[in-house]
C-alpha positions as CSV (number, residue, x, y, z in Angstrom):
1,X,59.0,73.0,149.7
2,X,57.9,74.7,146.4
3,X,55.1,73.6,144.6
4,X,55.0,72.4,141.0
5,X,53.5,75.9,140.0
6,X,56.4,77.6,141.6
7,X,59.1,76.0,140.0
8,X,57.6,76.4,136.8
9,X,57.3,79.9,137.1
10,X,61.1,80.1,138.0
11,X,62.2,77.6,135.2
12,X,60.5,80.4,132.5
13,X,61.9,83.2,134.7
14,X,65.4,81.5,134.3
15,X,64.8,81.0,130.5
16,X,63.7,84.5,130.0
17,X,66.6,86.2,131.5
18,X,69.3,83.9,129.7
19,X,67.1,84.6,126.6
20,X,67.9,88.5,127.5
21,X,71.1,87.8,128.2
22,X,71.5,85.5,124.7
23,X,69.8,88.4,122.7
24,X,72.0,91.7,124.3
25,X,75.0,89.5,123.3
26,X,74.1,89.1,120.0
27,X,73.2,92.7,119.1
28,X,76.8,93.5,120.9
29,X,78.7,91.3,118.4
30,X,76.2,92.3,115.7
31,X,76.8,96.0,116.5
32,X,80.8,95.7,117.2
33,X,81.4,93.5,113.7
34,X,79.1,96.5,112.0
35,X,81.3,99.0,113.4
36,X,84.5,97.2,112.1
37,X,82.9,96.8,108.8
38,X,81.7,100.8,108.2
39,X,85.5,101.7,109.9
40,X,86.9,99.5,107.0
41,X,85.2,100.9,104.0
42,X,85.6,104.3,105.2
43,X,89.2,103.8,105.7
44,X,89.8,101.6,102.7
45,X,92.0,98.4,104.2
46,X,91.3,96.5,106.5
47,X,94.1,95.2,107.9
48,X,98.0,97.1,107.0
49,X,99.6,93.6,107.4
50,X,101.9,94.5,110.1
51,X,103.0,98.3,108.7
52,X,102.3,101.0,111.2
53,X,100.3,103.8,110.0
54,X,102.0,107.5,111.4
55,X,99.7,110.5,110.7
56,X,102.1,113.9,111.1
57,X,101.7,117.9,110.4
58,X,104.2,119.8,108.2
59,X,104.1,123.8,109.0
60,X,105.1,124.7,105.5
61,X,106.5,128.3,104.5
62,X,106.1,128.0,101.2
63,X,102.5,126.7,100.9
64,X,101.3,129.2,104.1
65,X,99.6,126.1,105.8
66,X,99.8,123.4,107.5
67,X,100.1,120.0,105.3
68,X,99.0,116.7,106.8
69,X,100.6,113.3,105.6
70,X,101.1,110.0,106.5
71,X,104.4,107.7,106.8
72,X,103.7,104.4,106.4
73,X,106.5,102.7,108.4
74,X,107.0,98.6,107.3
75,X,107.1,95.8,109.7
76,X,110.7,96.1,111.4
77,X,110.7,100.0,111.1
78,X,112.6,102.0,108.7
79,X,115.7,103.3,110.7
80,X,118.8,103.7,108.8
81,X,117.3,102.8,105.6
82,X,116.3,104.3,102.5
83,X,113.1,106.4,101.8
84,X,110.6,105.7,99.5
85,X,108.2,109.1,98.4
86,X,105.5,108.0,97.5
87,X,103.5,111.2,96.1
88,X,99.6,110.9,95.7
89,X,99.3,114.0,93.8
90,X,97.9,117.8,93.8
91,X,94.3,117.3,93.9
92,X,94.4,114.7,96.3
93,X,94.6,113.5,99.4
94,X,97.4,111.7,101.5
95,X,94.6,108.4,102.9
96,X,93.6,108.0,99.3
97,X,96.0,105.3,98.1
98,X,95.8,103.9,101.5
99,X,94.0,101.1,100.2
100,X,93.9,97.3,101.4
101,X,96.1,96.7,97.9
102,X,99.1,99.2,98.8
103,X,99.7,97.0,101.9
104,X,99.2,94.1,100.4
105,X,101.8,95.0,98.0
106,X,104.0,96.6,101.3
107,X,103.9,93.5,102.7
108,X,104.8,91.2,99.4
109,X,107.9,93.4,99.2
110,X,109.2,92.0,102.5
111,X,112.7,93.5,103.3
112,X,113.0,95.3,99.7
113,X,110.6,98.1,100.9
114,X,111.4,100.7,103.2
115,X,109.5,103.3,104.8
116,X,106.7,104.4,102.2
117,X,105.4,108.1,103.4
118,X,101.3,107.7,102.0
119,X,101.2,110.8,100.6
């Protein structure tokens, strides 16, 4: 049988370690929702609202590089359907009007959109 002492020293034991426990889950989900905020700004949305996001390469002859755009494809695809260019200009990039309002406004168009290339 354990004495009084003993069992007291387990009961803080048993405290401590579900303290650990307690405290390593709560830097995880402290550290994980930190991530998903930084990723967010970075990026500029934080959701595309059911759009999928296609990053490609275009070898072009004309410009003697490689270009890099993005398609944005709307919920539903855009197969058989028309193309909307959307151009983001010379000094720019293609990401930078991928902001949180251009899918808001993707997704408001419902059917009427197509497929909206981000660059």
């Amino acid at each position: 049988m354990m004495s009084h002492r003993d069992l007291a020293r387990r009961r803080r034991r048993t405290r401590r370690r579900i303290a650990a426990v307690a405290l390593v889950a709560l830097a995880a989900v402290v550290l994980v929702g930190g991530w998903i905020g930084v990723r967010d700004l970075r990026r500029g949305y934080y959701t595309v609202r059911g759009a999928s996001v296609v990053r490609f390469t275009v070898t072009s002859p004309l410009v003697h590089r490689d270009l890099h755009e993005i398609l944005v494809v709307p919920p539903g695809g855009g197969r058989g359907r028309e193309l909307l260019v959307f151009l983001h200009g010379r000094s720019s990039y293609p990401a930078k009007n991928l902001r949180q309002p251009f899918f808001d406004a993707l997704h408001d168009l419902g059917s009427r959109i197509r497929a909206a290339p981000g660059s």
